[in-house]
C-alpha positions as CSV (number, residue, x, y, z in Angstrom):
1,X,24.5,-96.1,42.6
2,X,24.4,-93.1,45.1
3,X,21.4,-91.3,46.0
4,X,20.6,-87.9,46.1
5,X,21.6,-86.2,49.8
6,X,20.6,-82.8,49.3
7,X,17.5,-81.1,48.3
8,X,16.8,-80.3,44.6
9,X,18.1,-77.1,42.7
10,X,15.3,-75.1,42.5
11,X,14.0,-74.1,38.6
12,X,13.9,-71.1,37.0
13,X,10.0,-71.8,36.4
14,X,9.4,-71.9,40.2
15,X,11.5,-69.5,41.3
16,X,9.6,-66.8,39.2
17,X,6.2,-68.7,40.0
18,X,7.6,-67.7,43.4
19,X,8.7,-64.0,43.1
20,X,5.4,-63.2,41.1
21,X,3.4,-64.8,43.8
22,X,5.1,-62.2,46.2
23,X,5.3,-58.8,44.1
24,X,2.0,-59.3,42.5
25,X,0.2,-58.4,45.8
26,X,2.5,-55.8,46.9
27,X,2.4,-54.0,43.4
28,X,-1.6,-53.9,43.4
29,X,-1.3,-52.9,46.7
30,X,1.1,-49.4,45.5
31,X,-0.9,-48.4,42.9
32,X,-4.2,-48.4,44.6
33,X,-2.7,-46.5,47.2
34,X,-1.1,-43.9,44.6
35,X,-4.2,-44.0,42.9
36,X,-6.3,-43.5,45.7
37,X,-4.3,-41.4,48.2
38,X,-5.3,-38.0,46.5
39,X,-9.0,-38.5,46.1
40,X,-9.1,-39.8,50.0
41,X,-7.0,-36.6,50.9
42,X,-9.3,-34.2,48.6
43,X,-12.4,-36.1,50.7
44,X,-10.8,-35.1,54.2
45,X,-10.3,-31.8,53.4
46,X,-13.6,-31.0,52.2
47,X,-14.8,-32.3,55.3
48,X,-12.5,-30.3,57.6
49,X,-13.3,-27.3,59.3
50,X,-11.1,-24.5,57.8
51,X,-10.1,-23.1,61.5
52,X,-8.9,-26.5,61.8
53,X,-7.0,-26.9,58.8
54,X,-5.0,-23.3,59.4
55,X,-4.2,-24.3,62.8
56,X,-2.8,-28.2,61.5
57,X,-2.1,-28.1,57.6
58,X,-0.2,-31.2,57.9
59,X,-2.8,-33.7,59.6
60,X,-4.1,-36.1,57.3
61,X,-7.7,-36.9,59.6
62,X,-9.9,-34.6,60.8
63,X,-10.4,-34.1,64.4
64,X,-13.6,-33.3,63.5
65,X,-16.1,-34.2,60.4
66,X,-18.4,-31.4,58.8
67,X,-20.7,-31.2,56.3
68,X,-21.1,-27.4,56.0
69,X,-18.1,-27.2,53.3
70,X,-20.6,-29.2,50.7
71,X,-24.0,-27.1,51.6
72,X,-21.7,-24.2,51.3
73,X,-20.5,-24.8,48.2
74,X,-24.2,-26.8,46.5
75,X,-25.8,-23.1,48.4
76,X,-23.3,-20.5,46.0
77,X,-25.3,-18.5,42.9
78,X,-25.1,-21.2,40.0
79,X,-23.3,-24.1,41.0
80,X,-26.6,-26.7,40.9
81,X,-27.1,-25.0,37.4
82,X,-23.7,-25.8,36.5
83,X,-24.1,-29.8,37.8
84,X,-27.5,-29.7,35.7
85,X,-25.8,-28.3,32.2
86,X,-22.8,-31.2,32.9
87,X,-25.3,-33.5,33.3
88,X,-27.4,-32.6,30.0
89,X,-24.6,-32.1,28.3
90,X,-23.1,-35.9,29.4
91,X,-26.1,-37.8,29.1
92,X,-26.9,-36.5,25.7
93,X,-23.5,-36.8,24.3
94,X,-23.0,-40.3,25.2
95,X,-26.6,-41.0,23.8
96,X,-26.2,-39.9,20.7
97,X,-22.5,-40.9,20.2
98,X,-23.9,-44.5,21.0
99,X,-26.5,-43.9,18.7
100,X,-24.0,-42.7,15.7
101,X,-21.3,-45.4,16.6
102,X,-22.8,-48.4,17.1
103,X,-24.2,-48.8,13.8
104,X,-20.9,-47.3,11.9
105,X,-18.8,-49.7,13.9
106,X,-20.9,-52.6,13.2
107,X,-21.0,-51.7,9.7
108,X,-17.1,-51.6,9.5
109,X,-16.7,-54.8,11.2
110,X,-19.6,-56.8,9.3
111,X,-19.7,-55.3,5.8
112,X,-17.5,-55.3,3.1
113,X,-17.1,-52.3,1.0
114,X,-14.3,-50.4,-0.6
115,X,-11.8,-49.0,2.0
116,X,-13.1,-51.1,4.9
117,X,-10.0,-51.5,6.4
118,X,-8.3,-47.9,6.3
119,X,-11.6,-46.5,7.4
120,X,-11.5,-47.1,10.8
121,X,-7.9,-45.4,11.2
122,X,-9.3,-42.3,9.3
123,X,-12.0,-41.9,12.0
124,X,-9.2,-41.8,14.5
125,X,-6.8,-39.4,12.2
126,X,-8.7,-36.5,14.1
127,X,-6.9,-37.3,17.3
128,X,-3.3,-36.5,15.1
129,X,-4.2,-32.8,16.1
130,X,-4.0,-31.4,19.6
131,X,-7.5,-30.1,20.6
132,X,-6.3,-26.3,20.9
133,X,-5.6,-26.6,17.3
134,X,-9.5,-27.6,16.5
135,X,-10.2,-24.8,18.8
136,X,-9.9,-21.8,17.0
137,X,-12.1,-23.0,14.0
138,X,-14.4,-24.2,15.7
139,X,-14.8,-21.2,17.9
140,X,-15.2,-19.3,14.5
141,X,-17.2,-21.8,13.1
142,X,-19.9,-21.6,16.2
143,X,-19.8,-18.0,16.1
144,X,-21.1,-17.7,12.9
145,X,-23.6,-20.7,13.3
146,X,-24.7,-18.9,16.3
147,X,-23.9,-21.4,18.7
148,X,-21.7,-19.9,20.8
149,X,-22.8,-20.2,24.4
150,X,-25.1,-22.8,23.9
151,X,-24.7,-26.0,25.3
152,X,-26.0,-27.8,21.6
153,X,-22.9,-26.4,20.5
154,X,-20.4,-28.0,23.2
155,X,-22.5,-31.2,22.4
156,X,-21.8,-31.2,19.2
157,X,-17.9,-30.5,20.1
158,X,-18.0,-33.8,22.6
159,X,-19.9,-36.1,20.1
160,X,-17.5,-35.2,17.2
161,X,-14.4,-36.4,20.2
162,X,-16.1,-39.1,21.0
163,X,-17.6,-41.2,18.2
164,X,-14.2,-41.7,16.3
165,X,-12.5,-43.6,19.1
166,X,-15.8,-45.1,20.4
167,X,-16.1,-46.9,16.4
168,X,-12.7,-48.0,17.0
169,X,-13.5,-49.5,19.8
170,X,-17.0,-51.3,19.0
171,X,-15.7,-52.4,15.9
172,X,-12.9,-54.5,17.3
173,X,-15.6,-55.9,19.9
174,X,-18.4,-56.4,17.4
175,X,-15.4,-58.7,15.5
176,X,-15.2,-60.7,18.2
177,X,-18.8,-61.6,17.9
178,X,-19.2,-65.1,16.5
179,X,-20.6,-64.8,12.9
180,X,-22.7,-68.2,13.4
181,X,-24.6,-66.6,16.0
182,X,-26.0,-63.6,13.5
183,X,-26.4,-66.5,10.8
184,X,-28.5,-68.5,13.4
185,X,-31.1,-65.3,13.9
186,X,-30.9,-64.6,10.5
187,X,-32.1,-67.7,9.7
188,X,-34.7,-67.5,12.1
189,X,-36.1,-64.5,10.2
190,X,-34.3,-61.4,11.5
191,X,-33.5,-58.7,9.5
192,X,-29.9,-56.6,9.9
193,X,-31.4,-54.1,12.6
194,X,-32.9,-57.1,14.4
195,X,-29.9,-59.2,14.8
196,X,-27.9,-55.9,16.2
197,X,-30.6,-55.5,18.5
198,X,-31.4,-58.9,19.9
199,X,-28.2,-60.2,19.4
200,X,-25.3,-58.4,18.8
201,X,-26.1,-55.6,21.4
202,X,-27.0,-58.0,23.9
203,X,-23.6,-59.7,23.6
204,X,-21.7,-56.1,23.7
205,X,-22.8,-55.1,27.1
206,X,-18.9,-54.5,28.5
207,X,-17.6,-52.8,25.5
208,X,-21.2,-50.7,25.5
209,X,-20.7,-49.6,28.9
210,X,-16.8,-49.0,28.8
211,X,-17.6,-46.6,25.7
212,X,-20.0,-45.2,27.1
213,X,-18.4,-44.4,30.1
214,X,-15.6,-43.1,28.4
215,X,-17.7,-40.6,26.4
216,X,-19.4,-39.5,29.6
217,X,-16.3,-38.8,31.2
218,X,-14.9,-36.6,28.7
219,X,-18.4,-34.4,28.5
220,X,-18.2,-34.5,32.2
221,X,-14.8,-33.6,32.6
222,X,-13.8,-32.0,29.8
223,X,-12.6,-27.6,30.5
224,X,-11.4,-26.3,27.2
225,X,-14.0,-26.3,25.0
226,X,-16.2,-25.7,27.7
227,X,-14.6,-22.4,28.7
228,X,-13.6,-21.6,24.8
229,X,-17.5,-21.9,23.7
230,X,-19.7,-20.8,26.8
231,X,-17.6,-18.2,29.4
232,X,-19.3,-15.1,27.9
233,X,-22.5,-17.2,29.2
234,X,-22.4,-18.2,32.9
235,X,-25.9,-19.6,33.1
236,X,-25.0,-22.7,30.2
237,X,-21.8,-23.1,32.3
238,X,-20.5,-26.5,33.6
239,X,-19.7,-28.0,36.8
240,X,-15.7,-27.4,35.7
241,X,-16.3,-24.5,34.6
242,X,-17.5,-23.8,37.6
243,X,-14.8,-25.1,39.9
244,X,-12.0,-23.2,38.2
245,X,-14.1,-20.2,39.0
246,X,-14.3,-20.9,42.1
247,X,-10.8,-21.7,42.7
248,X,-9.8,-18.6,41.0
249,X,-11.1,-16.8,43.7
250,X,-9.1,-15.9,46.6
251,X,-12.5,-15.5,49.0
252,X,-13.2,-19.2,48.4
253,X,-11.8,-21.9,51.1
254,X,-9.8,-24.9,50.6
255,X,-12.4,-27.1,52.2
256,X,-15.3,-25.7,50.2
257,X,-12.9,-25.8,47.1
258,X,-12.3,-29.8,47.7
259,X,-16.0,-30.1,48.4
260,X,-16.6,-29.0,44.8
261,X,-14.2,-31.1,43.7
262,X,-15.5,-34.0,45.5
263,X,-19.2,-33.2,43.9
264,X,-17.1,-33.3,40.2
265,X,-15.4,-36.5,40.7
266,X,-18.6,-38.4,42.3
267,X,-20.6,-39.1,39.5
268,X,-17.7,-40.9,37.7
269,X,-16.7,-43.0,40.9
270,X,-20.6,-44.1,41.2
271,X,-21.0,-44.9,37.5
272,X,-17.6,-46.9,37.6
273,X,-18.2,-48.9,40.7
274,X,-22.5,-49.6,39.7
275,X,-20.9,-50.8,35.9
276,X,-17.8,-52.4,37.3
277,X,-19.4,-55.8,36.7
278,X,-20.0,-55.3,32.7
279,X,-17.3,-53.6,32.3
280,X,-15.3,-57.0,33.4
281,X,-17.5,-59.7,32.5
282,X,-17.2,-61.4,29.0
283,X,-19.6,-62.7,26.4
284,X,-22.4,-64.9,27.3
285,X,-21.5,-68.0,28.2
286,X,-23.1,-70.6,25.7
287,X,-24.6,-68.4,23.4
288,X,-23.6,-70.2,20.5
289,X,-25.2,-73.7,20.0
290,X,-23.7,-76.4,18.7
């Protein structure tokens, strides 16, 4: 019998154990910084002195920090009217798409009615068409409705975006709600609204706040509509609205430009970070008894 001299072949198992244990850091590591690297530039240049940025475009740090840049650009005609009409607009467009989806998307993923299962698809049929199309309808639409530079009618634009993909989404979350535990409080005498409210609600936080933060985004974010519907109307404008105006103008300095930008991009950082534990986080450990 001979015995084994030389160290054993190595498996295909470990060795991708191994190179996965290698690229896995180094991968996260890329795309945070491609992810990251333009917002930290955009935040360095809205805190540079524009003297300082002529005389060296290519430094990355400032020699020196300044706020001026951001009271400069929060101090121009409009621009804090423009952060109030995106936040109105937002906040009531993710309200009352959560308001109009939740119970449609529970409905699709409880009940049983004719056409349950195509249903869901037709909600998301509208995004078949490239928004520019919807445009021009809608822009004639609102103009004989008399909504035209109003922000009720850009609400009404962002809800009807929003609530077919947020349905979508609830519904294939609210399926992934154990049945028992809806049978359990109906048993203990709650009625349909009862059980969403106590129970199935409860149980939905992450896929509530991912939604939700997806609707805000878009009424935050979102230009064309914005410009289509309210330009003629610069006091209902909104925050991107009123960046692109002032980057448009040749008066305006980089620094204070990125400043605005920074002030469009915060909210969304804040609300991400402050619901980043929801948004991971999965049902509620032992809420079904046995």
């Amino acid at each position: 019998m001979t015995s084994a001299t030389g160290p054993a072949p190595l498996s295909r198992d470990r060795v991708e154990r191994g190179v996965l244990r290698v690229l896995r850091p180094v991968v996260i590591a890329v795309l945070f910084a491609v992810t990251a690297f333009p917002f930290l530039y955009m935040l360095m240049l809205s805190v540079r002195d524009i003297q300082e940025l002529i005389l060296d475009p290519g430094s990355l740090w400032p020699q020196s920090f300044t706020l001026s840049t951001y009271a400069d650009v929060l101090g121009r005609q409009g621009f804090l009217t423009f952060i109030r009409n995106s936040a109105i607009v937002a906040v009531t467009s993710v309200a009352v798409t959560m308001l109009i989806s939740i119970p449609g998307a529970y409905a699709v993923a409880r009940l049983r009615f004719f056409g349950r299962r195509q249903v869901h698809f037709l909600f998301l049929a509208v995004y078949l068409f490239p928004a520019i199309i919807l445009a021009i309808p809608l822009f004639v639409l609102f103009t004989m409705l008399g909504l035209r530079g109003s922000l009720i009618g850009l609400i009404l634009v962002y809800i009807a975006q929003t609530v077919p993909v947020t349905v979508y989404m609830l519904r294939n979350y609210f399926e992934s709600v154990p049945p028992s535990v809806e049978e359990a409080a109906s048993i203990d005498g709650c009625g349909r609204i009862e059980t969403i409210w106590r129970v199935v609600l409860p149980l939905s936080k992450p896929a509530l706040m991912a939604t939700g933060l997806y609707s805000f985004m878009i009424a935050w974010n979102e230009f064309l509509f914005a410009l289509l519907f309210l330009v003629e109307k610069r006091d209902s404008w909104t925050v991107s609205l009123g960046l692109s105006q002032l980057a448009g103008s040749i008066e305006i300095p980089t620094t204070v430009l990125m400043a605005g930008s920074v002030v469009l991009t915060l909210p969304i950082v804040l609300i991400f970070f402050a619901s980043e534990r929801l948004l991971t986080e999965g049902l509620t450990v032992g809420a079904e008894k046995g």
